[in-house]
N, C-alpha and C positions, 0 to 999 in steps of 0.2 A: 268846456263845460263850466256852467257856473261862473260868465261871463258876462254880463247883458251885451245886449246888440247880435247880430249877426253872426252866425256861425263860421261861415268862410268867409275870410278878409281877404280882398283883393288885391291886389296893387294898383295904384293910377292907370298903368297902363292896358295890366288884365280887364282893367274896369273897362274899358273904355271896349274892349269886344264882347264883353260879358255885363250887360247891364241888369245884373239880378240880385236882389240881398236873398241869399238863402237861411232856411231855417231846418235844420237837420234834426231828425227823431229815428231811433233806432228801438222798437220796441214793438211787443208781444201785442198790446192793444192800445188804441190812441182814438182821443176824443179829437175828433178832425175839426171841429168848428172852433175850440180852444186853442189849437194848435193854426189856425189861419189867422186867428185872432193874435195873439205870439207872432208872427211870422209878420204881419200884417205893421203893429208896433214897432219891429226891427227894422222895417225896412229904410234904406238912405231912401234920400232924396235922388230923384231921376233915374231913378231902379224902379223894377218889380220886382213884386213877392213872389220868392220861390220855395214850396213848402217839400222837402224830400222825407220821403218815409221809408223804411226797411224794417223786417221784420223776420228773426231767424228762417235760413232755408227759403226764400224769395227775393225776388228780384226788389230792387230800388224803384220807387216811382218818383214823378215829381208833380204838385197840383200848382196852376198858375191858375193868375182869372181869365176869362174866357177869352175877353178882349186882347190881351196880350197874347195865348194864343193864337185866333184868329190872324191877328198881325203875324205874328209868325208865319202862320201857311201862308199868309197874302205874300210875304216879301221872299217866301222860296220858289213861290209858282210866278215872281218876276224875274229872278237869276236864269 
């Protein structure tokens, strides 16, 4: 906290299976377009933004953009 950049720092080699810069937010209410925008700023180069959110007593989510999504489901329903 109170870091700039990226919340979870990866290591080269984590990186390399995990191509995401996340932005982590733990809190009661959150302005989701500010916080993509944050997220968005953070992100390395040849990552995507990954925005996690939590909020007492609830599960962790996580918002990507679509597109990288999509790519997701494409490359599980290839394996």
């Amino acid at each position: 906290m109170g870091v700039n950049g990226e919340d979870i720092v990866l290591s080269p080699a984590a990186r390399q299976h995990i191509p995401f810069s996340f932005e982590c937010k733990n809190v009661e209410r959150l302005n989701f377009w500010d916080c993509i925008s944050q997220t968005e700023t953070n992100t390395k180069k040849h990552t995507a933004p990954a925005l996690v959110v939590k909020k007492n007593r609830r599960q962790p989510y996580v918002a990507v953009p679509l597109d990288v999504f999509i790519e997701l489901i494409r490359e599980e329903s290839n394996e």
